[in-house]
Structure formats: structure tokens, C-alpha cells
C-alpha positions, 0 to 999 in steps of 0.5 A: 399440434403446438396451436391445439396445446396452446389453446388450452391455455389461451386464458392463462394470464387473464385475470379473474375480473376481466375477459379475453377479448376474443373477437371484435365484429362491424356490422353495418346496414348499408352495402356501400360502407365497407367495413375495412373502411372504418377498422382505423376507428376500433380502439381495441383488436384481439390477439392476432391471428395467423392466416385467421386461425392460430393466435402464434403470438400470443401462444408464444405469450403463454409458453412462458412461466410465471416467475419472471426472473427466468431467462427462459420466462422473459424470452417467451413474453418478450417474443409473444404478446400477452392477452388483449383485455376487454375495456369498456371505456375503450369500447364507448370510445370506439363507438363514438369515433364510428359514429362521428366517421359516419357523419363525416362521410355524409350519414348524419342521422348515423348511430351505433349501438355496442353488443358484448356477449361474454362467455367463459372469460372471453368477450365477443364485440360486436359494433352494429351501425345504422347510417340510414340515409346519407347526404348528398350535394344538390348544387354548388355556389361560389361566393369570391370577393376577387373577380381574377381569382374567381374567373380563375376558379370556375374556368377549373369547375370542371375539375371539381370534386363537389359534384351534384350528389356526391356524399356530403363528406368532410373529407372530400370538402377538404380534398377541394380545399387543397385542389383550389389552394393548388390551382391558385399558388400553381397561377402566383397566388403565394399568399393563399392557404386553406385557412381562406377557403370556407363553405356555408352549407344549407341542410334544411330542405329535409330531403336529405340534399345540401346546397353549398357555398364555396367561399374564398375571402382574400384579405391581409395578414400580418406576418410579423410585425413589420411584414404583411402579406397580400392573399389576393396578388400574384407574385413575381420571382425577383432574385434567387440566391443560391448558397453552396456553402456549408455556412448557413450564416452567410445567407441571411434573413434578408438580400442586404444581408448578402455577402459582397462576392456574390457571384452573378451568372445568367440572373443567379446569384451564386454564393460559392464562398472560397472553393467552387465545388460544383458548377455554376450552370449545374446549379442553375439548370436544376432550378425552375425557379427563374427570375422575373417569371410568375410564382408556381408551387408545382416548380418548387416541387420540382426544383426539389426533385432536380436538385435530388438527382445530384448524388453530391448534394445532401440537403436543400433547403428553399424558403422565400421572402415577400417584396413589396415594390408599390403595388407589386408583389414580389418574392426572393427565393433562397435556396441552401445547398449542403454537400454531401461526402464526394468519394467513398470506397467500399469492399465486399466479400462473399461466399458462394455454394455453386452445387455443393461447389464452395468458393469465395469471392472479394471486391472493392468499388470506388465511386466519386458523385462529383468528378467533373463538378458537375454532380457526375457519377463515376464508379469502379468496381473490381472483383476476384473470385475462386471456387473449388470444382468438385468432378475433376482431377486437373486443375481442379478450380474456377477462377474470375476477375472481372472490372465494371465501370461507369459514368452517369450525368444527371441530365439528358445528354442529347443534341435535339432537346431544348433546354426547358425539357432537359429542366423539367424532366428527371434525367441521368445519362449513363455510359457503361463498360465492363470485363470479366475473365473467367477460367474453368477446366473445360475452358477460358471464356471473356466477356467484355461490354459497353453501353449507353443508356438513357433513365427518366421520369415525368411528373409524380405519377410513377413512371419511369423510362430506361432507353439503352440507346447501345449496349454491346457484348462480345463473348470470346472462348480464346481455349475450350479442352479438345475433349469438352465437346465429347460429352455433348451430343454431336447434333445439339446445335444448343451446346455448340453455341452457347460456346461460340464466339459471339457477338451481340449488339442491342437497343431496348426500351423498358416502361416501369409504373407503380403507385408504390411511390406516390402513397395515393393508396397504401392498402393496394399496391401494384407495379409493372413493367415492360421491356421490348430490345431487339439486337443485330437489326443494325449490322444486318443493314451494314453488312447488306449496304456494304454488300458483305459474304454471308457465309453458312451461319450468317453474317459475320462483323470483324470475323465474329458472328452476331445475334439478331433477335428481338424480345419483349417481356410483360410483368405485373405484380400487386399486393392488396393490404388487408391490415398492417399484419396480412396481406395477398401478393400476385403477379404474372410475367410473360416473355417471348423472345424470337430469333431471325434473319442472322440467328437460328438460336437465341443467345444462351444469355438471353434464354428463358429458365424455370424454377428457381426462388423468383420463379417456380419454387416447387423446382430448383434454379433452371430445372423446369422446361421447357415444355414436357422436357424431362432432365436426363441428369447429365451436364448439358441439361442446363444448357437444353433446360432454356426457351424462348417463351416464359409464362409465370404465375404466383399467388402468396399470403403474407402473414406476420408472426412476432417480431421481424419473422413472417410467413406465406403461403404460395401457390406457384404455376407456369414453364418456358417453351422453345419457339422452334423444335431443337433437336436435345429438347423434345417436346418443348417446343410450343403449341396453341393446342397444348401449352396449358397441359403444360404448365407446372403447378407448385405450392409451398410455404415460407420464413421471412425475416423483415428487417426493414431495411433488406428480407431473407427469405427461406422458401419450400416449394413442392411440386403438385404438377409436373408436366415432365412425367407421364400419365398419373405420375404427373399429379406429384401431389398424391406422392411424398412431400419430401420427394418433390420438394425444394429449398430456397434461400433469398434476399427480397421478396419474390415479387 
């Protein structure tokens, strides 16, 4: 209703001499270009749309009155955004960017013709392009005056991007430019840049075919006035310097300059001054920048990289310095190293709404990047917190305490590594371990653990490796109420376990990639994520070897008994950018989690749940599943609403509205399944034949707020299929809205 009124008044504040730009199209005649290519070149968009239908912002433009001393009057322009003027000079201005685009990209005989129709002060543009038949590469020559440097070359041909017909685009020619400019600074070449690398094209066959000359001129330069630089040498590290001093006058322009005190470690040449904050061997184990070795642009870049990982260090910065010794070439390397505040302590607190259940909590965590001096991390976290339990007379609260500990190493902490490796490749070692007491009015529970984990990456291609080498966890109910079991069914072999003691021992290994990171292509997002962990194999093989009693439940280490499983986990998700306003995220995650030899039942912690704000949001957090399981609304269903397979499935459209506020239409589908049939969770179990009749359905809408640094979301999911009803009823769509809905308030988006 607010967009139908708005539109009535769409042309309020356009003035009588000018016209709204209503619409603005690309017409193209060859199928090859795709119009979103070419929007970057428009000068002038229309109001923007929501969803492609209602123009919120500028409605919201228009609600305002036209006196501006009214406060009310200035909020609504200040939130919206006024009426998108047709300008004829921006519209030439467009059409000439087109056609100049086009022939860059190989369609030299392009043009374009600009069409307006205007009606009823609104203006429709529409830019129709003629690109006729674009050019293409017929062959490609190489004019080298250095004979190294153009063996060098064409033993990469094969790695060209100038292929015979590929488009005579300038962009590509540039890309070329920079991948041989690579190739030669990655092999010493210092001195070469892209002002060397030329092309001479020859147009003139009138076939719509160009041949091209690819020429590189080595040749001096004159850097200063006393100082010249050899394009076409190889250059050799001589001596690098690095300064750890905040004093940036102590490295100066030249090596004389140096102070004398310098210290000489393993061909380094640390400048610590008079208090050594971190370790010479530190310093030196992250730069692969050595001394006597060959210049290699790719090892700079990745001495930056190494050099970040120390969470001590705030800023590097490296420079070199040419040396000419006769007819060799060679380079100082200085590398100034600014330290970063070495301690912090933060406090948190929070307010929790557990089911109507209200509580606070509080925390402090003290963390130090460089206790050992070696850019170690420790950190300490300690955490209270107490809720008021609605439902019971006695005792009548939850309390919690728990600590978290760790200590990360930014390298591989690893006997059979070489040290070249442990250079090269990006590594935090992490040892871990925590506590957490919690006390209820049914019962006391304590969770303790510990690990050591292994996170890593290779390269700028996005991936990243986590291996958990051991993470342990013991969970202990030292006092459960002698009625607590009372309300449970006697023969749920779920609810029995979830409160036993147990222990679990695991090793898992997660695979991470994105080009979220990398920015090769902004408009097309996408990040995945695998993750396999499997736990008791060792102790089983212990417990054999050592010829151990299994008794009825299994195998028992130190008296308590320990799960054995094993679980992996897929999860893709990816976003495709229409424009800085739209876009269309989706994702798919799938788990299976299998439980054998010591166990019959997975770890309660370790089980699969539906709904929730992440999950399928037509359904409240853990409601869902599995399978046709249908809530019998007493206090076990959170225990008997878990599986041991999940399948998820999301489809959202984002639209930006004003200012920080977004919103987005989702479309929610998937459930978990129990692998085995256990008894208080009928028909979850799942089956080839009849798992997609199961699969709930849900859609929705939703208000983010985008504040750049963090999102909150607020979410409504409605169920539109729920596989827990019978017959018709399960089609929830052809019900109220309001009686299938669900809220959810979030940080983040949901993938």
C-alpha cells in the first residue's frame, strides 16, 4: 500500500523543465557481450528499485514536505534519495565510455547510438551498441634485445594469454604486460617494470585479424642523479637489515649509515637498539628474503605475509637498495619492523534469554602476542554467569563458571619438517584447554578439555588447512537429582546418555576455500568447506593390545566410557553480485555422522539439529526432525529432536533499502535423520526411498542492519512444508502465516 501511494507522487520534487529518469536500458547486438559487463560505463542509473519493483528510497524521499526547516522534512531526505534528473551531457558522456569499452575489448568498428523517449516527465534511455565484428589475434612475434631474457620468455610461451584468436582486447594485452613483468622480477630481474614491455600491432590485413609484436627494450635509467639502474641484470641479495626499533632514524638511506651495534645473527643484520623485544631467530625465520640468494618478487610477497602472522608486529615495511660492484648487480634489503601493544585485557557482558529463561552473564580475557618473545600468543579467558529458571521451586537458578586457555606459535611446531617449509608455509601451532562448571536444579555437570591443533596456508589461492592432531573431552555429572530420570521414558536410551559420563577423544581435519579473499572476481563469491574427525579409534586399539574387559556398554579408559565415531561434513555456499544494491546468495551443507564399534549412539554434542536462525528458519532453534518426528511438547524433545545426518538447503535475495538497512527474501529447505531407529524418535530414522518426502520447506523475509563492521539481522520464517503433520496438513502454506511463523534475531548473515 505505502509503494502504490508513493507512486502517485513519484515526480513531486522534479522540476517542470526536466524529467525523471525513469529507466535506462543496454541493447547490444552481439550475444558474446554481456550487457552487466559494460554497466560500470552508464553515468546515470534510476532511483533504485527494491527487489526491481518499489523504488523505497526514493518514496521515502517524497514523504517529506517541502519546507525544510521541519525536522520531520529533513529526516525523510536525509533517509531517502531525491529524484535521478535526466542529463543529456551525462548521456553523450555514456555513449562515448561505450563505445570506447568496445574497442578496447577488440570491436573497433563499434558504435553507439543514444534513444530517449519521454513521457509524462519521466525519460526512458535506452543505449543501442553495434559492435560488429571484433578482432582477433592472428599470430604473436617477440622482438627481445636481451638474449637471456627472451629464452627466458618464450620457454613460458605456453603461459601466455595472447592466443591465436583471442579478442584483441587492451585489457588482456595489459594482463600479459604484468605476467611477464612477474616472470622476470620472480627470475632477479629488479630493474624490469611495465614501462619496458611495448606491442606494435599490425591491423591492415582487412580480415579483421592482427598480428602482434610483443617488445621488451632493456636499457639504463637514471634513478637520481647519482644512481642508475640495469633493467636487463639479475640481481643478488647482499645484506639484509632489519630494524626493530620504533626509531625509524636509525635505518638510514644507505648501509654506512648503520649503527654500529649491529647485531650479526645467521648473515642478518638485526638492529634491536637497547631492549630486544622479540627474538633474533624469530625475525630471521620469517624472512625468505636471504642473503646471497637471487631476487625473487614472489618472496617479498610472502615475507610480508610471514611477517603478519606475528600478532606483535604492527607494521613492516621493506624497501631495497641497488649496488653496483663492477659488473654485478646487487641489492640491500631493509626491512623496519613497528611493534604492536603487546598485552590487552578485555571485559564482556551480556544478557541471555534462554526461553523466557532471563540471566546475565560477565567476562574478562587477558591476552599477550609475545610472552615467550617469540610472537607467542597466550590468552585467558574467565566467564560467570547466572539465570533465573522459571518451572521450579528449589533452587530455583543456573549458574556457570568456566576458564578457556591457549597458546598459539606462529610456525609449525613439528619434528620432520625442514626449515625451508616451515619459511614458506603460513603456520600457527595451538595448544588449548578449558573448564566449565555448571550448576542446574536437576544436576551438576563439568566439562573439561584440551587440544592441540595444526592451521595453515599455501599460496594466495584461498585455502586453508586445520588439522586437530588431539582434542580431548571428558564430561562428568558428579550429582544428577534422584528424580531427574522420572520424566524421561525408562527405555530412551538418548536421554540416558546424554548424562552419562563420557569421554571423547578425536582427531579431525577441515579443508576451507574462497576467493572471497583473493578479489579475482568480486561479483561472484563462493567459499567451501570440508570437515572429516573421527574419535575412540585410538583407545579401541589400546584397549585391545592391552587385552583390556569390555564390558556391556563397551570399553571403558580410566573407568569412563568413550565415544567412537566418525563424521564428515560438506558446506558450499555462494553469493553472485548483480550490483552494489543486489545480489542472490545460496548454499548447501550436508552431514553424516556414524556411530560404531565402542558406541551405539552419537555424542549428544555432537548430533545434528533443525531450525534455528542458521538453519531452517520456518522453525525455531532444534524444533525440526528428525525425519517425520513430531514434538510431544514435554522437556525431553530437545534431546529426541537430534540425528545423525543433516541436509540444508537456502536460496536468499538481498536488497539494500537506505542507508545501513537491508532486506531478503529466503526460500529455506532440508531435515536431519537418526542412521539407526531409536527408540523415542519414530520415524526419524533415514531411508533411500523416502527421505525427500521429508524434507521441510520454508520461506520468509527479513531486516538486516549493515554496519560494516558486524550485521544484526532479525528473520521471520514460515513453515510452507512440514513433514511432522499428516496428509494435507502438512502443506502449512494454505494455513495462517502467523500460526507457522518464527522470529530470529542474529549477528551475521546466515551464510
Amino acid at each position: 500500500m505505502i509503494g502504490l501511494l508513493a507512486s502517485c507522487s513519484l515526480t513531486k520534487y522534479v522540476p517542470e523543465d526536466r524529467l525523471l529518469l525513469d529507466k535506462v536500458e543496454l541493447k547490444i547486438d552481439r550475444k558474446e557481450i554481456k550487457p552487466e559487463a559494460l554497466k560500470n560505463y552508464i553515468k546515470q542509473e534510476p532511483n533504485y528499485r527494491v527487489f526491481g519493483l518499489f523504488r523505497t528510497s526514493l518514496y521515502i524521499y517524497d514523504f517529506s514536505g517541502k519546507d525544510s526547516t521541519k525536522w520531520f522534512n529533513r529526516f525523510f531526505r536525509k533517509s531517502g534519495n531525491p529524484p535521478v534528473l535526466l542529463d543529456d551531457e551525462l548521456s553523450e558522456r555514456t555513449r562515448d565510455d561505450l563505445e570506447k569499452a568496445l574497442v578496447n575489448q577488440g570491436y573497433m568498428n563499434a558504435k553507439v547510438e543514444t534513444h530517449v523517449v519521454r513521457k509524462k516527465k519521466r525519460a526512458i534511455v535506452t543505449y543501442l551498441a553495434k559492435a560488429g565484428e571484433p578482432y582477433r589475434l592472428r599470430k604473436l612475434t617477440y622482438y627481445i634485445a636481451d638474449s637471456r631474457i627472451d629464452s627466458l620468455v618464450k620457454s613460458d610461451s605456453a603461459n601466455t594469454l595472447l592466443k591465436k584468436n583471442v579478442l584483441f582486447d587492451r585489457s588482456l594485452l595489459e594482463q600479459e604486460r604484468q605476467r611477464v613483468v612477474s616472470l622476470l622480477r620472480n627470475k632477479g630481474y629488479f630493474g624490469v617494470d611495465k614501462d619496458l614491455v611495448s606491442y606494435v600491432a599490425d591491423s591492415s590485413l582487412n580480415t579483421n585479424q592482427v598480428d602482434l609484436e610483443f617488445q621488451l627494450f632493456p636499457a639504463e635509467r637514471k634513478v637520481s642523479a647519482s644512481q642508475s639502474l640495469k633493467e636487463q641484470s639479475v640481481y643478488k641479495i647482499k645484506n639484509v637489515y632489519i630494524q626493530t626499533e620504533s626509531e625509524q632514524s636509525r635505518l638510514g638511506s644507505t648501509a654506512t649509515t648503520l649503527a654500529v651495534d649491529t647485531l650479526l645473527y645467521n648473515k642478518y643484520h638485526i638492529i634491536s637498539g637497547k631492549k630486544q623485544w622479540i627474538r633474533p631467530k624469530v625475525l630471521t625465520s620469517s624472512c625468505l628474503l636471504r642473503p646471497g640468494r637471487t631476487y625473487n618478487e614472489r618472496l617479498v610477497e610472502l615475507t610480508y605475509s610471514s611477517f603478519s602472522r606475528l600478532k606483535v608486529i604492527k607494521y613492516i615495511n621493506i624497501r631495497f637498495e641497488p649496488v653496483y660492484e663492477g659488473d654485478s648487480c646487487f641489492l640491500n634489503c631493509f626491512l623496519l619492523i613497528t611493534p604492536g601493544k603487546p598485552q590487552s585485557v578485555s571485559t564482556e557482558v551480556e544478557g541471555t534469554n534462554s526461553a523466557g529463561d532471563l540471566g546475565a552473564a560477565v567476562s574478562v580475557t587477558y591476552q599477550h602476542r609475545n610472552i615467550f618473545k617469540g610472537s607467542e600468543t597466550f590468552s585467558a579467558k574467565v566467564r560467570g554467569a547466572y539465570e533465573r529458571l522459571s518451572g521450579t521451586s528449589i533452587n530455583a537458578n543456573f549458574t556457570e563458571l568456566s576458564t578457556d586457555m591457549g597458546l598459539s606459535f606462529p610456525k609449525f611446531i613439528f619434528p620432520l619438517l625442514k626449515t625451508e617449509v616451515k619459511r614458506r608455509v603460513r603456520a600457527v601451532s595451538e595448544l588449548t584447554g578449558s573448564y566449565n562448571f555448571q550448576q542446574r536444579p536437576e544436576y551438576t555437570r563439568i566439562i573439561a578439555g584440551g587440544g592441540w591443533r595444526y592451521k595453515w596456508s599455501v599460496g594466495r589461492n584461498g585455502i586453508r588447512h586445520s588439522l586437530d592432531v588431539l582434542d580431548v573431552n571428558y564430561v562428568k555429572l558428579p550429582w544428577i537429582a534422584s528424580d531427574f530420570f522420572d520424566n524421561f521414558p525408562v527405555d530412551n536410551p538418548l536421554l540416558h546418555y546424554s548424562y552419562e559420563n563420557h569421554l571423547i577423544v578425536r582427531t579431525g581435519y577441515t579443508f576451507n576455500k574462497t576467493n572471497q579473499t583473493d578479489g579475482t572476481n568480486k561479483n561472484n563469491l563462493y567459499s567451501f568447506r570440508f570437515n572429516v574427525e573421527s574419535a575412540g579409534n585410538s583407545l579401541t586399539l589400546l584397549s585391545k593390545l592391552f587385552n583390556a574387559t569390555k564390558k556391556e556398554n563397551g570399553y571403558q579408559f580410566l573407568g569412563v566410557n568413550y565415544a567412537q565415531y566418525v563424521k564428515t561434513e560438506l558446506d558450499y555456499a555462494r553469493t553472485k553480485i548483480f550490483d552494489e544494491r543486489n545480489s542472490l546468495a545460496w548454499h548447501v551443507g550436508f552431514g553424516v555422522a556414524c556411530p560404531y564399534g565402542n558406541s551405539e549412539i552419537l555424542p549428544f554434542e555432537k548430533r545434528y539439529f533443525g531450525g534455528g536462525a542458521n538453519s531452517i528458519r520456518g522453525w525455531a532453534v532444534r524444533s525440526l526432525g528428525p525425519g517425520t518426528y513430531r514434538q510431544v511438547g514435554t522437556s525431553a524433545d530437545f534431546v529426541n529432536q537430534s540425528g545423525d545426518i543433516k541436509l540444508e538447503m537456502s536460496t536468499e535475495y538481498r536488497a539494500k533499502l537506505f542507508g545501513p538497512i537491508e532486506t531478503a527474501l529466503f526460500v529455506d529447505a532440508g531435515n536431519i535423520w537418526t542412521i539407526r531407529d531409536y527408540k523415542g524418535q519414530e520415524g526419524g530414522v533415514f531411508k533411500f526411498d523416502s527421505f525427500y518426502k521429508q524434507i521441510a520447506l520454508a520461506y520468509g523475509t527479513g531486516i538486516r542492519f549493515n554496519f560494516n563492521y558486524f550485521i544484526v539481522r532479525v528473520d521471520i520464517g514460515v513453515k510452507a512444508f512440514d513433514p511432522s503433520r499428516d496428509g494435507y496438513e502438512k502443506w502449512r502454506i494454505r494455513y495462517s502465516p502467523l500460526k507457522n511463523m518464527a522470529w530470529h534475531f542474529a549477528v551475521g548473515y546466515p551464510f
